[in-house]
mmCIF file as gemmi writes it, N, C-alpha and C atoms, coordinates in Angstrom:
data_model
loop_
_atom_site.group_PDB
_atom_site.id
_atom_site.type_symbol
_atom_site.label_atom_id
_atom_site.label_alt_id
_atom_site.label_comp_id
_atom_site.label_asym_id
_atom_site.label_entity_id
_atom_site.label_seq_id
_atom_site.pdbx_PDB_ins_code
_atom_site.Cartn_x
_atom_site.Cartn_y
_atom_site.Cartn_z
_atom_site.occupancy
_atom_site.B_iso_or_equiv
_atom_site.pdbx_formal_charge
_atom_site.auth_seq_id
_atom_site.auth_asym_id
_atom_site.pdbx_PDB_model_num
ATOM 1 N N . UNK Axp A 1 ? 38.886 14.133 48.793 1 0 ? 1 A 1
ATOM 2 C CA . UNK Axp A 1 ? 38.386 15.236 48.011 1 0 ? 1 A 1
ATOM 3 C C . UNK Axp A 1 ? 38.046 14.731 46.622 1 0 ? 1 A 1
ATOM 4 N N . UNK Axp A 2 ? 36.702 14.651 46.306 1 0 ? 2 A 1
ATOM 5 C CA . UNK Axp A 2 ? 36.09 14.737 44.921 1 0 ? 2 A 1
ATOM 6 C C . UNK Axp A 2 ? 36.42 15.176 43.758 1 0 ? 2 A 1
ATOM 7 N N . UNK Axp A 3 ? 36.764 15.371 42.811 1 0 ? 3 A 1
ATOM 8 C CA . UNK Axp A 3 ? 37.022 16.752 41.447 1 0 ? 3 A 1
ATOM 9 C C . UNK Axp A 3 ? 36.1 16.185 40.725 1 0 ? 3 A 1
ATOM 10 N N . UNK Axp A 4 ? 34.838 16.992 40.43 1 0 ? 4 A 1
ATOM 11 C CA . UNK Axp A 4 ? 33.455 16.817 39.357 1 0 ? 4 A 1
ATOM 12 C C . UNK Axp A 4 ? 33.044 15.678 39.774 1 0 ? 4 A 1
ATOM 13 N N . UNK Axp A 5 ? 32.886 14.951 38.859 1 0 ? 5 A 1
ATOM 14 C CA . UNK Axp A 5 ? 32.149 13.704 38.378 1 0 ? 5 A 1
ATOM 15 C C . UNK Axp A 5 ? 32.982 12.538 39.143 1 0 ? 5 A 1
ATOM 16 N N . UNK Axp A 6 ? 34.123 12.733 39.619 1 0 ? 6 A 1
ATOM 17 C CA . UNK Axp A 6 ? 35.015 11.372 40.544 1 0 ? 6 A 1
ATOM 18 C C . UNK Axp A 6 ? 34.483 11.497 41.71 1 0 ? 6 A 1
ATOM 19 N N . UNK Axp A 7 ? 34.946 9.602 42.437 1 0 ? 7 A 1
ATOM 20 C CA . UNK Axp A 7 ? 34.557 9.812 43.151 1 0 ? 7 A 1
ATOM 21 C C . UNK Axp A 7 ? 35.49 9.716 44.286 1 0 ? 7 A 1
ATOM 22 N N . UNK Axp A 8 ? 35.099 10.112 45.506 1 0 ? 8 A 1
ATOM 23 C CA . UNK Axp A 8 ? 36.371 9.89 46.581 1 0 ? 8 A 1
ATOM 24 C C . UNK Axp A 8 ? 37.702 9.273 46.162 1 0 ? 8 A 1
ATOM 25 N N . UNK Axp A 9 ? 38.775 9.394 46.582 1 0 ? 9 A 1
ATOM 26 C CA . UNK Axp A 9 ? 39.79 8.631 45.766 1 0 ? 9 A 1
ATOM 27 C C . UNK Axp A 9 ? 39.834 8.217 44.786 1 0 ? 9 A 1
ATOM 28 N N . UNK Axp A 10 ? 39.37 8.626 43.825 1 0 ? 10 A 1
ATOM 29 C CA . UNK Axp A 10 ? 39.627 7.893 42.6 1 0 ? 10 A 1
ATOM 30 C C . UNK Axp A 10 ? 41.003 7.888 42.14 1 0 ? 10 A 1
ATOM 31 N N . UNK Axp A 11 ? 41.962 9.394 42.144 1 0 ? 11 A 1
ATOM 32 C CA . UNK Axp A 11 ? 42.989 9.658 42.046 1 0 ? 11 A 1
ATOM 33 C C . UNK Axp A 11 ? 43.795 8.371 42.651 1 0 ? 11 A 1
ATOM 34 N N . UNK Axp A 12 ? 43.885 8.487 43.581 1 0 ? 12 A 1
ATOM 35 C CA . UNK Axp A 12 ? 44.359 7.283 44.181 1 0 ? 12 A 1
ATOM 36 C C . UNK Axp A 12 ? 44.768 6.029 43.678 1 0 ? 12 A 1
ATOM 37 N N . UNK Axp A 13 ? 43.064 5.803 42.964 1 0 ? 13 A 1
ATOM 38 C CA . UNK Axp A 13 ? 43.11 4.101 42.735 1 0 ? 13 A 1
ATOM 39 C C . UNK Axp A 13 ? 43.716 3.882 41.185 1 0 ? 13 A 1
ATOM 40 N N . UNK Axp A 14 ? 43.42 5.343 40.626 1 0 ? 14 A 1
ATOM 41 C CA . UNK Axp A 14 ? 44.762 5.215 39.247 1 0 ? 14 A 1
ATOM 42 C C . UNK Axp A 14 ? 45.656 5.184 39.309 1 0 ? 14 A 1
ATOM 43 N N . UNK Axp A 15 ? 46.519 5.948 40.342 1 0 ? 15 A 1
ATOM 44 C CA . UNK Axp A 15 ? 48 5.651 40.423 1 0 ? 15 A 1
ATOM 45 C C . UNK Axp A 15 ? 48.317 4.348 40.896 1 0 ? 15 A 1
ATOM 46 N N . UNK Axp A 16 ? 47.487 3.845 41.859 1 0 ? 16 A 1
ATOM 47 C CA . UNK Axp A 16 ? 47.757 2.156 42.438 1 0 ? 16 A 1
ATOM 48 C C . UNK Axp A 16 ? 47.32 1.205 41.194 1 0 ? 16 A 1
ATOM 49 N N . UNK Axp A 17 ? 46.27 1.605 40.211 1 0 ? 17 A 1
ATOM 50 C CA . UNK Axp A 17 ? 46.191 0.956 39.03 1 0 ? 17 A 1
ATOM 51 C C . UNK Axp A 17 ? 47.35 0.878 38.118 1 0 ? 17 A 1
ATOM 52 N N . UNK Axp A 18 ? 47.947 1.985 38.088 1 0 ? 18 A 1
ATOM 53 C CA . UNK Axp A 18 ? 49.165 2.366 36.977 1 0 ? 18 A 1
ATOM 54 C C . UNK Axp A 18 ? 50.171 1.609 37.655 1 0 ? 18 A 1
ATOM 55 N N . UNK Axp A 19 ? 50.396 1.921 38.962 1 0 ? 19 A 1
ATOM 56 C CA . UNK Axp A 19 ? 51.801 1.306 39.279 1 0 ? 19 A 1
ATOM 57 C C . UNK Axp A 19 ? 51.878 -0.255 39.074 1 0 ? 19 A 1
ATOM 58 N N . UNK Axp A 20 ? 50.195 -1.013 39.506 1 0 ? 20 A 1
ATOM 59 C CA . UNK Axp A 20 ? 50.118 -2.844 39.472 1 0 ? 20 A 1
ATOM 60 C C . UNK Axp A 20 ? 50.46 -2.878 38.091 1 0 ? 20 A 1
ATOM 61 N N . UNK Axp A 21 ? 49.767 -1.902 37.133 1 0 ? 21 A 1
ATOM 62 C CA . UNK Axp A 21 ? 49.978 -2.53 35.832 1 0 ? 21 A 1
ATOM 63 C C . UNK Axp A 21 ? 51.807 -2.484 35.245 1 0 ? 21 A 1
ATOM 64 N N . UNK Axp A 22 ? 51.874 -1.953 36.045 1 0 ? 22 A 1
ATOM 65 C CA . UNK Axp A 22 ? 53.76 -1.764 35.132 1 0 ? 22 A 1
ATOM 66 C C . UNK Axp A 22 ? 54.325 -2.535 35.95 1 0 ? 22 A 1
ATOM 67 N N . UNK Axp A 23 ? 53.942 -3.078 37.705 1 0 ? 23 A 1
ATOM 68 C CA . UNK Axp A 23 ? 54.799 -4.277 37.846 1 0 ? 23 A 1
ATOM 69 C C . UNK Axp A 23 ? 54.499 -5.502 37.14 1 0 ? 23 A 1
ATOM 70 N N . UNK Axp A 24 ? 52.785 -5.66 37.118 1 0 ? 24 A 1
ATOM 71 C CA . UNK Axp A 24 ? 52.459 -6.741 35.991 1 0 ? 24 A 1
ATOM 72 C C . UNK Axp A 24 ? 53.306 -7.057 35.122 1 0 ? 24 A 1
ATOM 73 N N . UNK Axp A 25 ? 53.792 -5.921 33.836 1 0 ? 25 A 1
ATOM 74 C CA . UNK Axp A 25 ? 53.742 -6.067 32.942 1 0 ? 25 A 1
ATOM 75 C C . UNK Axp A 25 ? 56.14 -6.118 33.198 1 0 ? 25 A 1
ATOM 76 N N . UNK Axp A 26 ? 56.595 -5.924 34.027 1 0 ? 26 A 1
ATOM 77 C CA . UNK Axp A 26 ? 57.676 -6.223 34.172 1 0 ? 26 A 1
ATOM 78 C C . UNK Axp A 26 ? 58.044 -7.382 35.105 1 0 ? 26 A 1
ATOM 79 N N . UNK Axp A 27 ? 57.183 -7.866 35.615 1 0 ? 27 A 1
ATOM 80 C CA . UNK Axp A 27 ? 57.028 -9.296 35.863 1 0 ? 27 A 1
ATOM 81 C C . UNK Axp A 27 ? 56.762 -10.354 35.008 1 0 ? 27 A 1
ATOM 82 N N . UNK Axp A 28 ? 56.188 -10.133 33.912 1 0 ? 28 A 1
ATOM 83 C CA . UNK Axp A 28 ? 55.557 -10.881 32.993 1 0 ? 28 A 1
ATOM 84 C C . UNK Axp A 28 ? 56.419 -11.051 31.764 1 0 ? 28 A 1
ATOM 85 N N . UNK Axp A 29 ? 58.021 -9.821 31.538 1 0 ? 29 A 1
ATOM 86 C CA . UNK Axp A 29 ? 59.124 -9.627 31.047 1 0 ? 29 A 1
ATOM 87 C C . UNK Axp A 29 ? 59.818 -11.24 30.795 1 0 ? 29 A 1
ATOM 88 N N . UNK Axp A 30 ? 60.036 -11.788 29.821 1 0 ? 30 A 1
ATOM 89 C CA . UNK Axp A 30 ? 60.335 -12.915 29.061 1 0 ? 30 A 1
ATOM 90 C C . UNK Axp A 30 ? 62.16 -13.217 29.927 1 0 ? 30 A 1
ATOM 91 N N . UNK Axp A 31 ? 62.173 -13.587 30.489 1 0 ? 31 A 1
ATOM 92 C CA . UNK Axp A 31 ? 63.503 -14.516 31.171 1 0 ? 31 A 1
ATOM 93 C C . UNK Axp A 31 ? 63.958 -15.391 30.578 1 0 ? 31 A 1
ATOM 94 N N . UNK Axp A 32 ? 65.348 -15.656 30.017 1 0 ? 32 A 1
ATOM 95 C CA . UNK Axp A 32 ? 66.233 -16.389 29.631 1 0 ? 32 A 1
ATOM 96 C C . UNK Axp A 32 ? 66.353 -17.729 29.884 1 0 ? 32 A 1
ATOM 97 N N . UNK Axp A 33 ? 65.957 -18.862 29.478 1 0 ? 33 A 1
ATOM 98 C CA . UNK Axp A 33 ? 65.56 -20.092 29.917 1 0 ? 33 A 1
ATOM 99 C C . UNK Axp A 33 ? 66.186 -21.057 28.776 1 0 ? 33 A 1
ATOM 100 N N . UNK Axp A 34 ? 66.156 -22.78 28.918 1 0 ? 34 A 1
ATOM 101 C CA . UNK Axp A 34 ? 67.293 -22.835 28.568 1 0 ? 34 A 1
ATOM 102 C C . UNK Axp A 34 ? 68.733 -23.351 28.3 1 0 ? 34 A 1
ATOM 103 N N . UNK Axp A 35 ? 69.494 -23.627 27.615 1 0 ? 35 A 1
ATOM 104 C CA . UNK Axp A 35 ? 70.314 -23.718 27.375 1 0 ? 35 A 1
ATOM 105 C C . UNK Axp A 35 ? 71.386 -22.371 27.05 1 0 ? 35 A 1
ATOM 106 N N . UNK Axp A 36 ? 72.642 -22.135 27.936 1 0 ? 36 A 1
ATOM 107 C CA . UNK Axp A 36 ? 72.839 -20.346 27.521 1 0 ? 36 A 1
ATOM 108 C C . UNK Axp A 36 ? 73.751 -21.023 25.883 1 0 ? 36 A 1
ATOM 109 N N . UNK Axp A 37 ? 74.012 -19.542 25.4 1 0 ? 37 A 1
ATOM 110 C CA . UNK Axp A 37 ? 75.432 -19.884 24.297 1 0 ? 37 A 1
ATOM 111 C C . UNK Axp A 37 ? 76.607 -19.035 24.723 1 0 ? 37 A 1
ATOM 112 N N . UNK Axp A 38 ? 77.138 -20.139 24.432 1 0 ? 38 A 1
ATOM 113 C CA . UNK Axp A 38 ? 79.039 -19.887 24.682 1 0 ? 38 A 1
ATOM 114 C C . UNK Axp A 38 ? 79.204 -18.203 24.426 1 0 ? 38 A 1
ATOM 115 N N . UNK Axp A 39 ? 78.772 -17.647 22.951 1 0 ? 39 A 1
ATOM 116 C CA . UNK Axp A 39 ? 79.423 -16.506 22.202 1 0 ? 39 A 1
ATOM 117 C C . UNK Axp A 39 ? 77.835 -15.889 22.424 1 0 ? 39 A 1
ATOM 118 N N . UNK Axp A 40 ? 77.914 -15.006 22.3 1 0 ? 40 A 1
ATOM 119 C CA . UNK Axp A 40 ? 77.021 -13.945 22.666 1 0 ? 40 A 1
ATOM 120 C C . UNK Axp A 40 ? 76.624 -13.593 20.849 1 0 ? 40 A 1
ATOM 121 N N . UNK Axp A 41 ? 74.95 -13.608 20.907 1 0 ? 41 A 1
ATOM 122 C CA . UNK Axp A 41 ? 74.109 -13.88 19.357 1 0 ? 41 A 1
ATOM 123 C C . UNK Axp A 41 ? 75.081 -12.925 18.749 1 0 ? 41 A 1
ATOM 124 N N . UNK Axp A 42 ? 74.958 -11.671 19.099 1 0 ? 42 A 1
ATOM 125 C CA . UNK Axp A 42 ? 75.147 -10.428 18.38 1 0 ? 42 A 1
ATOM 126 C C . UNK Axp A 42 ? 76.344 -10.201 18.076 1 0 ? 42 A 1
ATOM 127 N N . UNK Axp A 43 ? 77.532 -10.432 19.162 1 0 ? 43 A 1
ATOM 128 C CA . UNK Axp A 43 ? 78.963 -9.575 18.588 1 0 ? 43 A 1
ATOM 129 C C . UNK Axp A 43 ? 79.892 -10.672 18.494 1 0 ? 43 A 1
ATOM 130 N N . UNK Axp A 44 ? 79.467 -11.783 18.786 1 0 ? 44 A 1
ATOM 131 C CA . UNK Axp A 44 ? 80.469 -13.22 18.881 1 0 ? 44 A 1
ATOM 132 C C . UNK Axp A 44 ? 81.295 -13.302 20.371 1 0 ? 44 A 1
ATOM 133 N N . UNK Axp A 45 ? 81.282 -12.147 20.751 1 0 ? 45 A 1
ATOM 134 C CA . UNK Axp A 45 ? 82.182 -12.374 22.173 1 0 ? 45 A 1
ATOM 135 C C . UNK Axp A 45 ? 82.068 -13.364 23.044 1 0 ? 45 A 1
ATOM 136 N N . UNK Axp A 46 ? 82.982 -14.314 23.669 1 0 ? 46 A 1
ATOM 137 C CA . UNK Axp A 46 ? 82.261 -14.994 24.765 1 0 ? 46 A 1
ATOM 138 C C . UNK Axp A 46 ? 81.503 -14.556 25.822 1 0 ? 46 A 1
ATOM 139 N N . UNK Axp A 47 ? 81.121 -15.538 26.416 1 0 ? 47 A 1
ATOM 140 C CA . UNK Axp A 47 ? 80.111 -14.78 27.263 1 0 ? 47 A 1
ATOM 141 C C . UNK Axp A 47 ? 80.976 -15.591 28.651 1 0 ? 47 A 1
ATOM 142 N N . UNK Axp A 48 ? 80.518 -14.839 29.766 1 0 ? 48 A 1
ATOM 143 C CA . UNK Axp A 48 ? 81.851 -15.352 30.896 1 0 ? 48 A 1
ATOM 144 C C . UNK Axp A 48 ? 81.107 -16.65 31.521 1 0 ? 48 A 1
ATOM 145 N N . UNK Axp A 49 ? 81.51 -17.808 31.918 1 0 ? 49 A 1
ATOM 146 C CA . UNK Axp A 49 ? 81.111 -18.563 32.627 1 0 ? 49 A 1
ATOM 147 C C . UNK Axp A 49 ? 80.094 -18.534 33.584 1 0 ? 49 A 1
ATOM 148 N N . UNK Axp A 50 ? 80.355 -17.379 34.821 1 0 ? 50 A 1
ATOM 149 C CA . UNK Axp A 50 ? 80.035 -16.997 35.75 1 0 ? 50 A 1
ATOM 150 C C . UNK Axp A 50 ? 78.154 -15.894 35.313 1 0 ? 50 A 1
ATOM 151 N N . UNK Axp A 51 ? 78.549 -16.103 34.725 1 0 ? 51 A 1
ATOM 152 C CA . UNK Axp A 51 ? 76.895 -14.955 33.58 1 0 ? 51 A 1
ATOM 153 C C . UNK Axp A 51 ? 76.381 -16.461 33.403 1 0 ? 51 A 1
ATOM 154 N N . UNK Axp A 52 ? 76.622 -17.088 32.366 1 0 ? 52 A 1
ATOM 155 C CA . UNK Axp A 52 ? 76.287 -18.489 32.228 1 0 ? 52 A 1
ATOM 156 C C . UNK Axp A 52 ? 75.308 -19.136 33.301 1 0 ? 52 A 1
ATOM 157 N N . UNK Axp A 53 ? 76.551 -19.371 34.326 1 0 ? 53 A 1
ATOM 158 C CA . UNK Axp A 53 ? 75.639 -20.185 35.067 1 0 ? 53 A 1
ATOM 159 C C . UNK Axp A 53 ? 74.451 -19.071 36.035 1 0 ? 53 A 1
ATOM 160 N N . UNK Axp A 54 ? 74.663 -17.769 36.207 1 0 ? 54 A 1
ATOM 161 C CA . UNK Axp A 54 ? 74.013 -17.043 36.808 1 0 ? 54 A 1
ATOM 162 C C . UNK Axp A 54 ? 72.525 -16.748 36.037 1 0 ? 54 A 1
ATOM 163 N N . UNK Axp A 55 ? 72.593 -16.904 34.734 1 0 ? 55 A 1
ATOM 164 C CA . UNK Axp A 55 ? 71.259 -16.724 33.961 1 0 ? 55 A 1
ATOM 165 C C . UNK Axp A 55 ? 71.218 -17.664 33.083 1 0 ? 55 A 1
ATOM 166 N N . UNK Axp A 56 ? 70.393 -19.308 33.486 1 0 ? 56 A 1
ATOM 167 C CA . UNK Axp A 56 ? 70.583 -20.232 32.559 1 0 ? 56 A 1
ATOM 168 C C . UNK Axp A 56 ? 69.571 -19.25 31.068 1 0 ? 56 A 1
ATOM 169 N N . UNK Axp A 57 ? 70.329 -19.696 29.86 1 0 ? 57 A 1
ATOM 170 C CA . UNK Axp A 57 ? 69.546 -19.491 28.868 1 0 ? 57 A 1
ATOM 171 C C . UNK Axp A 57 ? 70.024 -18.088 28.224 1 0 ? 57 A 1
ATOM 172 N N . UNK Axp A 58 ? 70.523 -17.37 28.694 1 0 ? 58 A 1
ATOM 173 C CA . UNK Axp A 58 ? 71.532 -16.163 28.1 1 0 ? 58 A 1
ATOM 174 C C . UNK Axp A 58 ? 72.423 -16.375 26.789 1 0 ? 58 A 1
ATOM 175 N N . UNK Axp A 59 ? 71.686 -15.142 26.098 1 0 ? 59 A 1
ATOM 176 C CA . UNK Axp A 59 ? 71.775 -15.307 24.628 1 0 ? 59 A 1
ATOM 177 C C . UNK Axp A 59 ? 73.204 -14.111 23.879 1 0 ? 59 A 1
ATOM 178 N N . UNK Axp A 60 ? 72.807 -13.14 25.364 1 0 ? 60 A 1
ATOM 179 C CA . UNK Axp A 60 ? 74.27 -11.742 24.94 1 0 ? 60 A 1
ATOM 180 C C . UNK Axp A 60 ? 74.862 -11.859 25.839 1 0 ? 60 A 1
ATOM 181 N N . UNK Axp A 61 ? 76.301 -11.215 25.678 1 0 ? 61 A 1
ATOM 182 C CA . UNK Axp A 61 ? 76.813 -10.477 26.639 1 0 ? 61 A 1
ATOM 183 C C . UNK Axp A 61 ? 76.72 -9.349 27.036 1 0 ? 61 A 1
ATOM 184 N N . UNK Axp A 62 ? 77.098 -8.912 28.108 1 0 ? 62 A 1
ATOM 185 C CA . UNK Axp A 62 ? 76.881 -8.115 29.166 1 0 ? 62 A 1
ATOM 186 C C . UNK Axp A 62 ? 76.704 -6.465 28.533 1 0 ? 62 A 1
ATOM 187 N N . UNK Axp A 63 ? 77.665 -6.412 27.753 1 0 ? 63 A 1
ATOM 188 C CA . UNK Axp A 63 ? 77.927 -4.807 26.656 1 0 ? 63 A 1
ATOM 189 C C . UNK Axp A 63 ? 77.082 -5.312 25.832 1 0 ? 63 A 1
ATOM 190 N N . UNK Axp A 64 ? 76.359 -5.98 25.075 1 0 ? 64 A 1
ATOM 191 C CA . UNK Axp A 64 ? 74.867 -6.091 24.164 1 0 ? 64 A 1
ATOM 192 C C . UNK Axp A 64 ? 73.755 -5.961 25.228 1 0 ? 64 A 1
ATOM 193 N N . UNK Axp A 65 ? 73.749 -6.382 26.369 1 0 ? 65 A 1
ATOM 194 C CA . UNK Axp A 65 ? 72.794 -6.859 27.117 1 0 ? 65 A 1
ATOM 195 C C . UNK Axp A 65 ? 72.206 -5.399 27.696 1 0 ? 65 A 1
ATOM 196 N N . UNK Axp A 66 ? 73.278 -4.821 27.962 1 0 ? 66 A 1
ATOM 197 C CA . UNK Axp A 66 ? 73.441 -3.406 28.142 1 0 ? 66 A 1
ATOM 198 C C . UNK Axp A 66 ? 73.145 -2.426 27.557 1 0 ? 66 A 1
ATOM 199 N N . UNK Axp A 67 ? 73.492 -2.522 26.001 1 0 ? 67 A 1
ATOM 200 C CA . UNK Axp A 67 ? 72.356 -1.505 24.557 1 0 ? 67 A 1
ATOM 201 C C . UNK Axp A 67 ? 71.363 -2.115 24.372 1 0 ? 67 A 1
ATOM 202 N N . UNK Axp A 68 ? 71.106 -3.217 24.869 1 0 ? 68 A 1
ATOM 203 C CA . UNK Axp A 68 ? 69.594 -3.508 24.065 1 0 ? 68 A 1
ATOM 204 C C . UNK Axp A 68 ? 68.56 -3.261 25.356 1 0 ? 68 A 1
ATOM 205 N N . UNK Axp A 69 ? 69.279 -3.123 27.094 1 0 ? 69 A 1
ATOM 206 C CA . UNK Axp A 69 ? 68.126 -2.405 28.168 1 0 ? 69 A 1
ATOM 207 C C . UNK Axp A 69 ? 68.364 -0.974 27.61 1 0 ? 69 A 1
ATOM 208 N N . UNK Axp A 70 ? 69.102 -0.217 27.539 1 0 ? 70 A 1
ATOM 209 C CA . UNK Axp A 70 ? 69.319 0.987 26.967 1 0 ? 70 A 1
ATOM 210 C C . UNK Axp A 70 ? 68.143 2.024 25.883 1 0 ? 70 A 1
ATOM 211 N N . UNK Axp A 71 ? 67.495 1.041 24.835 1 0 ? 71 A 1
ATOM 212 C CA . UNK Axp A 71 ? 66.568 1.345 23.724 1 0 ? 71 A 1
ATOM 213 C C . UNK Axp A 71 ? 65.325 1.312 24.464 1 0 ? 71 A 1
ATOM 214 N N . UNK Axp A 72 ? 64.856 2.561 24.221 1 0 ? 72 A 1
ATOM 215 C CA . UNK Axp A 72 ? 62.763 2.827 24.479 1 0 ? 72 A 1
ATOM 216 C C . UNK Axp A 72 ? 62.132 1.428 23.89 1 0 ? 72 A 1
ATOM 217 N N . UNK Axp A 73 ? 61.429 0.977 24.785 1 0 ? 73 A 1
ATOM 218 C CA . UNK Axp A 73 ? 60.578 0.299 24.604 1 0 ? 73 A 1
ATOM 219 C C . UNK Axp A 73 ? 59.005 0.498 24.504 1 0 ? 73 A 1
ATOM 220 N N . UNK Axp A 74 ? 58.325 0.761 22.856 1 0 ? 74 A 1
ATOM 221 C CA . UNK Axp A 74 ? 57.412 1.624 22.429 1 0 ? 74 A 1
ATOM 222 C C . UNK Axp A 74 ? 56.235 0.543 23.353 1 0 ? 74 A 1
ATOM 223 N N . UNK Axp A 75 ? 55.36 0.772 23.64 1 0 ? 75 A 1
ATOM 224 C CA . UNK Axp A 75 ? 54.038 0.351 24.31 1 0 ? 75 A 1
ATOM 225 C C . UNK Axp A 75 ? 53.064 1.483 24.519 1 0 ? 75 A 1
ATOM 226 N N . UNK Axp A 76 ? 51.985 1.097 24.522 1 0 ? 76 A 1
ATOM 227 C CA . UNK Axp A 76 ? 50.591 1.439 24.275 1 0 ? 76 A 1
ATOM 228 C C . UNK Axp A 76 ? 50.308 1.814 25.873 1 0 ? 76 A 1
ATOM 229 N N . UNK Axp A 77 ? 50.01 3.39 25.979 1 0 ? 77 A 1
ATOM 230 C CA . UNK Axp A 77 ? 49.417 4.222 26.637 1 0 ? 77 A 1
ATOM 231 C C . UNK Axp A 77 ? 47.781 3.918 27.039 1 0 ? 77 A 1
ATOM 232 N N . UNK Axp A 78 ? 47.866 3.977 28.522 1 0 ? 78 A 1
ATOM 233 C CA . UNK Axp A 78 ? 46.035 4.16 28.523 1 0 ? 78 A 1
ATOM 234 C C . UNK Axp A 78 ? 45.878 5.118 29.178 1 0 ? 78 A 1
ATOM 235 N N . UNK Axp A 79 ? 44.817 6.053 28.77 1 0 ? 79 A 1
ATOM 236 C CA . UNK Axp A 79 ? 44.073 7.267 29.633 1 0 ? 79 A 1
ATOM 237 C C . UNK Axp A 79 ? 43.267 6.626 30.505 1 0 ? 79 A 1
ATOM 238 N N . UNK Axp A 80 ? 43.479 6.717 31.604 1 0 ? 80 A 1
ATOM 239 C CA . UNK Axp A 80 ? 42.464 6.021 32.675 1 0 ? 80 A 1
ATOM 240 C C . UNK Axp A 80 ? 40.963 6.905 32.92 1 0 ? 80 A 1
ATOM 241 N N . UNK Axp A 81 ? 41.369 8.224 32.68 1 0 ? 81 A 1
ATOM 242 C CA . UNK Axp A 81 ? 40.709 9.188 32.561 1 0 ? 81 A 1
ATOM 243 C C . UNK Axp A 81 ? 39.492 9.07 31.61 1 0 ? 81 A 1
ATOM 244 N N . UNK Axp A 82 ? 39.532 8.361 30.628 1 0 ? 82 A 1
ATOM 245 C CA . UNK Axp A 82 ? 38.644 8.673 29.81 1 0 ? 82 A 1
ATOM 246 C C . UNK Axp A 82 ? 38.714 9.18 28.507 1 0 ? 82 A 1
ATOM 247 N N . UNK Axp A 83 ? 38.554 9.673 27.746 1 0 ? 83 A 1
ATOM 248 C CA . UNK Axp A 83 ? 38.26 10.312 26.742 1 0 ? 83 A 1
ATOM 249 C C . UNK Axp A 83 ? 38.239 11.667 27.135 1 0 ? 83 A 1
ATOM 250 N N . UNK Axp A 84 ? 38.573 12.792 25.878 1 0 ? 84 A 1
ATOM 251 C CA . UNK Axp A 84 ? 38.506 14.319 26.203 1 0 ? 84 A 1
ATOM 252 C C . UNK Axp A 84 ? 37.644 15.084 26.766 1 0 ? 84 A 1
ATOM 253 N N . UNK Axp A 85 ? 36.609 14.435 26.65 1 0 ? 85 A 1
ATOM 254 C CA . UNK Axp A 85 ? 35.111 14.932 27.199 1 0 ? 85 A 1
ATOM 255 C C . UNK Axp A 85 ? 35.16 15.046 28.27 1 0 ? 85 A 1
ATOM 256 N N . UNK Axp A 86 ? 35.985 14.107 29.064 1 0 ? 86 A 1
ATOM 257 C CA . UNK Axp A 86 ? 35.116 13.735 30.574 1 0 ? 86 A 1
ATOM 258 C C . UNK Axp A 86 ? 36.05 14.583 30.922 1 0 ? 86 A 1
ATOM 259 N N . UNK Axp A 87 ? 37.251 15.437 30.488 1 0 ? 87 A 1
ATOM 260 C CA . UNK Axp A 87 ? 38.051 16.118 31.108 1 0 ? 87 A 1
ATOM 261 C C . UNK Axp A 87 ? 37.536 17.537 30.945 1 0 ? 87 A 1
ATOM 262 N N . UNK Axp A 88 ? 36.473 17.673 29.957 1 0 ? 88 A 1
ATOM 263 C CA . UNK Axp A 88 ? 36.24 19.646 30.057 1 0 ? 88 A 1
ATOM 264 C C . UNK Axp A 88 ? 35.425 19.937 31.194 1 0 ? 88 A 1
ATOM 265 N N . UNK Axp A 89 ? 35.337 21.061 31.189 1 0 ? 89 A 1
ATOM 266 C CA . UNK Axp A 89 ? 34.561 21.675 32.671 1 0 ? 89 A 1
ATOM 267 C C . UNK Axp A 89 ? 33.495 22.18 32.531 1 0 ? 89 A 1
């Protein structure tokens, strides 16, 4: 089914657009590489052995590692749609 000016599926191919782009872009997410550190940057705590060798290059521990996935991560929105125009009737 069409709506105006789209064409067959288009609906479709934005949501399969939206979803590649956010695995893209969490694939492409910066990994810990490396040498790890003993004490964790932020609170000094050690960091456990077993973390260590499980993520060479690990910089926090597990309770930092934990508030800092916790915080919005601001990024730039796209209207696939278009501009306001192409949306009036």
């Amino acid at each position: 089914m069409a709506g105006g000016w789209a064409q067959d599926g288009a609906v479709s191919e934005q949501i399969e657009a939206s979803i590649n782009d956010e695995l893209a872009r969490m694939k492409a997410k910066a990994r810990p590489t490396g040498t790890s550190l003993t004490h964790c940057a932020e609170c000094e705590e050690p960091i456990p052995e077993a973390r260590r060798q499980a993520l060479p290059g690990v910089k926090l521990c597990i309770d930092c590692q934990r508030a800092r996935d916790g915080r919005p991560e601001a990024r730039g929105g796209i209207n696939r749609r278009g501009s306001k125009d192409s949306q009036m009737k």
